[in-house]
C-alpha positions in Angstrom: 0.0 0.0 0.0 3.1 2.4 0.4 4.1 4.9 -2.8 8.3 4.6 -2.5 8.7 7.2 -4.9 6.1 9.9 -6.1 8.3 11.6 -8.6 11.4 12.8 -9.0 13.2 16.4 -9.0 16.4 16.9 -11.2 16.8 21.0 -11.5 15.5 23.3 -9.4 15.3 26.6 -11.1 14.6 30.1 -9.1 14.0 33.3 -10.0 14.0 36.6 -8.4 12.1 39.7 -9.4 13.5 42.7 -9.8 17.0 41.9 -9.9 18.1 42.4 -13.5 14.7 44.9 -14.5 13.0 47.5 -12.9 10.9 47.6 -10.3 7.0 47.7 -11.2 6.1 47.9 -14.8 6.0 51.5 -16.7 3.4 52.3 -18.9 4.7 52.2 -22.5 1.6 52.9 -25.0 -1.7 52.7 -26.4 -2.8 50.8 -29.2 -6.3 53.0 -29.9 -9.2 51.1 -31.9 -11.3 53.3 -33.7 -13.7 52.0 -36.6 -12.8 48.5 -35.7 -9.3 49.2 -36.5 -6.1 49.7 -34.9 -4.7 52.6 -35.1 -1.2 53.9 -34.4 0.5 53.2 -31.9 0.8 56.1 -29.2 4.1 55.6 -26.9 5.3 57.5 -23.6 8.2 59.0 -22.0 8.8 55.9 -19.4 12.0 57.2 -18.1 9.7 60.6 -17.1 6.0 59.1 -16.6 5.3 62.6 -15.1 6.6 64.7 -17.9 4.7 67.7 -19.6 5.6 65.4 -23.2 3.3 62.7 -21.6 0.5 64.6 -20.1 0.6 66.4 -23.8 0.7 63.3 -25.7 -2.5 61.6 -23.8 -4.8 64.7 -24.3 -4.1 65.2 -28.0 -2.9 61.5 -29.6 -5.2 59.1 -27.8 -8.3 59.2 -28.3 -11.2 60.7 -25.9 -12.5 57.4 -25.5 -9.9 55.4 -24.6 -8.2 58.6 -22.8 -10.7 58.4 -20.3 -10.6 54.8 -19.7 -7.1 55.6 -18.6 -8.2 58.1 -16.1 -10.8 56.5 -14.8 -10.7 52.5 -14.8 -9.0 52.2 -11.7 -8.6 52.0 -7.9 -5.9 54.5 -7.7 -6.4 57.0 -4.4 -5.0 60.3 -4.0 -3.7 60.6 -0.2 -3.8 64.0 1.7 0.1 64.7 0.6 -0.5 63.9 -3.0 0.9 60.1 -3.2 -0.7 57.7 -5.2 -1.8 54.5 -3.8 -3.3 51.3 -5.3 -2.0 48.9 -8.1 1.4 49.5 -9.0 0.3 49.2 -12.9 -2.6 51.3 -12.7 -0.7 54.1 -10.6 2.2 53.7 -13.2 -0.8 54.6 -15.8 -2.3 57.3 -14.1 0.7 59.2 -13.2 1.5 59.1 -16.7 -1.7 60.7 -17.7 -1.6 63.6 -15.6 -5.2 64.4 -14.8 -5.9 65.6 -11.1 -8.0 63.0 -8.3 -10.5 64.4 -6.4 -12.7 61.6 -5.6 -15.3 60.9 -7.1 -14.2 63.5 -9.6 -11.1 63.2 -12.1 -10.4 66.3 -14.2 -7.9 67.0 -17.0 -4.8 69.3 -16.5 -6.6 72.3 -17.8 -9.9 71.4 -16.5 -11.5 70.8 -20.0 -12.8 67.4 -19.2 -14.5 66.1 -15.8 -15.2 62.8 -15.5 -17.6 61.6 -12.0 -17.1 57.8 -11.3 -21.0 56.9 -10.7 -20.2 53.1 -9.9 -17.2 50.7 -9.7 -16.8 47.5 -10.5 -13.5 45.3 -8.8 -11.7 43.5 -10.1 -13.6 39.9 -9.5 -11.4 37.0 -10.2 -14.0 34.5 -11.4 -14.5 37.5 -14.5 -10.9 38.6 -14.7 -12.4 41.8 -15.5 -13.0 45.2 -13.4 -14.3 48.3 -14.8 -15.6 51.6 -14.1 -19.4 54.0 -14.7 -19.0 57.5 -15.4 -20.4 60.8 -16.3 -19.0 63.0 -18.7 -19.7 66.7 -17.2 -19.7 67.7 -20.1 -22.0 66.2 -22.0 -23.9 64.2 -19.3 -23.5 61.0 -20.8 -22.8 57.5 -19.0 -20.3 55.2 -20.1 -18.9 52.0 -19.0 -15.2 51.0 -19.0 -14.4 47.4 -18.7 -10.5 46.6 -18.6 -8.8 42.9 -18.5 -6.4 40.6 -20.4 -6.5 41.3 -24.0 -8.4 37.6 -24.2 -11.1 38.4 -21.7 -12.1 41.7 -23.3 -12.1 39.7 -27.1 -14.4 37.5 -25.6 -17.0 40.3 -23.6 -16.8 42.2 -26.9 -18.9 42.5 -29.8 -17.4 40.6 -32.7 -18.1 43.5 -34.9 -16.0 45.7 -33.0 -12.9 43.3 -32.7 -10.0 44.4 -35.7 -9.6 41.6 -38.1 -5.8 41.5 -36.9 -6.5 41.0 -33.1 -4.7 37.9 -32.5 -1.8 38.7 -34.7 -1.0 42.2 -32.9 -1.4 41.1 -29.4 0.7 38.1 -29.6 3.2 40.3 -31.3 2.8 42.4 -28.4 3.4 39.7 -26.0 6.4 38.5 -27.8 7.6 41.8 -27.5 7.8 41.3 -23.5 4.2 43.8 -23.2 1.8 43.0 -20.4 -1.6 43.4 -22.5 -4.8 44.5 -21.3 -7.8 45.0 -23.3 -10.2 48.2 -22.8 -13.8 47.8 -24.0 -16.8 50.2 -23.5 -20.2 50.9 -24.5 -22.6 54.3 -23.6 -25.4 53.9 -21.3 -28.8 55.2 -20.6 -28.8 57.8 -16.9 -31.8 55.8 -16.0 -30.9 52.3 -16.7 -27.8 52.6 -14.2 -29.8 51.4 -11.2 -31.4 48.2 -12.4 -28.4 47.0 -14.3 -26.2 43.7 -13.4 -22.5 43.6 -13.5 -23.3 40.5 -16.8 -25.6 43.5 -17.9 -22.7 46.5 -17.6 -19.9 43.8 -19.1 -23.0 43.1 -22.6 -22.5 44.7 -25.7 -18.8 46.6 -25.2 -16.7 47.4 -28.2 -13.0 47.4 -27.7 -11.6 50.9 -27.1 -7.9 49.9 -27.3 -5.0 48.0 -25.6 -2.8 49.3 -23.1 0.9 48.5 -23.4 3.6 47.6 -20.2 7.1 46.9 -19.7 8.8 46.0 -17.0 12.8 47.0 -18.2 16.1 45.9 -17.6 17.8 48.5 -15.6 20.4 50.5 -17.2 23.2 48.7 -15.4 22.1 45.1 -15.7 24.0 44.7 -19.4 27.4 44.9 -17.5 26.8 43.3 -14.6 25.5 40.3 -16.8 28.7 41.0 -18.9 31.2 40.8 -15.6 29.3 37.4 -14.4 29.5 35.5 -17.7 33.5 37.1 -17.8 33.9 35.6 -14.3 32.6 32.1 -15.5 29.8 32.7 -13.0 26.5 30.7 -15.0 
């Protein structure tokens, strides 16, 4: 009745994070979908997340849409002394966006476009999904923001709304060392908001765009590698 041997082990590998790249992941571009196409890509200043170039490029080369899934499908907080708390790669994206948090308000730089988050949806790890409601002050409308892996929003979308070249970018994109999420959204109806389901909020989205990170090699890692291999050290 015994088991002598279960299985056998003949390398053990490990692997530390952060040792060789950065810590946390930057946010590296966009990848807008407009008309059920890609468009071009739109890629930041990584090395200066919280640089004028980036807060210029978001506000007039991505597209409202997407822009204010980016501002606004979140859980970033703002504390009292202006530090940004919550998910390292959603702060990384916020910061790089550079639109003010003033709960449950988010406004652009020069105050052009208020956003107030209505409802929030966490991340649930049965959907692999969160997302976001919000009203443009603007215009008054409600729209709904869904974000998740590049997969999980193919599948919530409609299939009209999916670029016939989906599978062949993103798995570029993940051979290109890119974490990939997906953004899809759709507009809502003020009154509808109450009655609705989270299946009901995640029906009938149309992808927005993906969102592009990188965690990178730190700028001294090459030689360091160099020295080790030099040193006969595997």
């Amino acid at each position: 009745g015994r088991i002598p041997i279960a299985g056998k082990i003949s390398t053990m590998v490990f692997d530390k994070t952060g040792t060789i790249t950065k810590e946390g992941m930057d946010f590296a571009a966009v990848i807008p979908v407009e008309a059920q196409r890609f468009s071009e890509k739109v890629a930041f200043n990584s090395a200066d997340p919280q640089s004028l170039q980036n807060h210029t490029t978001v506000m007039t080369k991505v597209p409202q849409r997407l822009r204010h899934a980016l501002v606004s499908c979140h859980t970033v907080t703002m504390m009292h002394d202006g530090t940004l708390v919550g998910n390292g790669v959603e702060v990384s994206m916020f910061r790089t966006c550079g639109w003010k948090l003033n709960d449950p308000l988010i406004s652009s730089p020069d105050g052009g476009e208020t956003l107030e988050v209505v409802k929030k949806l966490d991340f649930d790890h049965h959907r692999m999904t969160s997302g976001v409601v919000v009203r443009c002050k603007q215009t008054g409308s409600l729209v709904v923001f869904v974000k998740g892996s590049y997969e999980k929003i193919q599948e919530l979308s409609e299939a009209e709304s999916v670029p016939g070249d989906y599978d062949t970018l993103t798995a570029e994109c993940a051979k290109g060392g890119y974490y990939t999420l997906g953004v899809a959204t759709k507009t809502i109806q003020p009154q509808d908001i109450g009655r609705m389901t989270r299946d009901s909020l995640e029906a009938g989205l149309k992808i927005c765009g993906l969102l592009l990170f990188l965690n990178e090699i730190k700028e001294d890692s090459p030689l360091a590698m160099r020295e080790l291999e030099q040193g006969s050290v595997r």
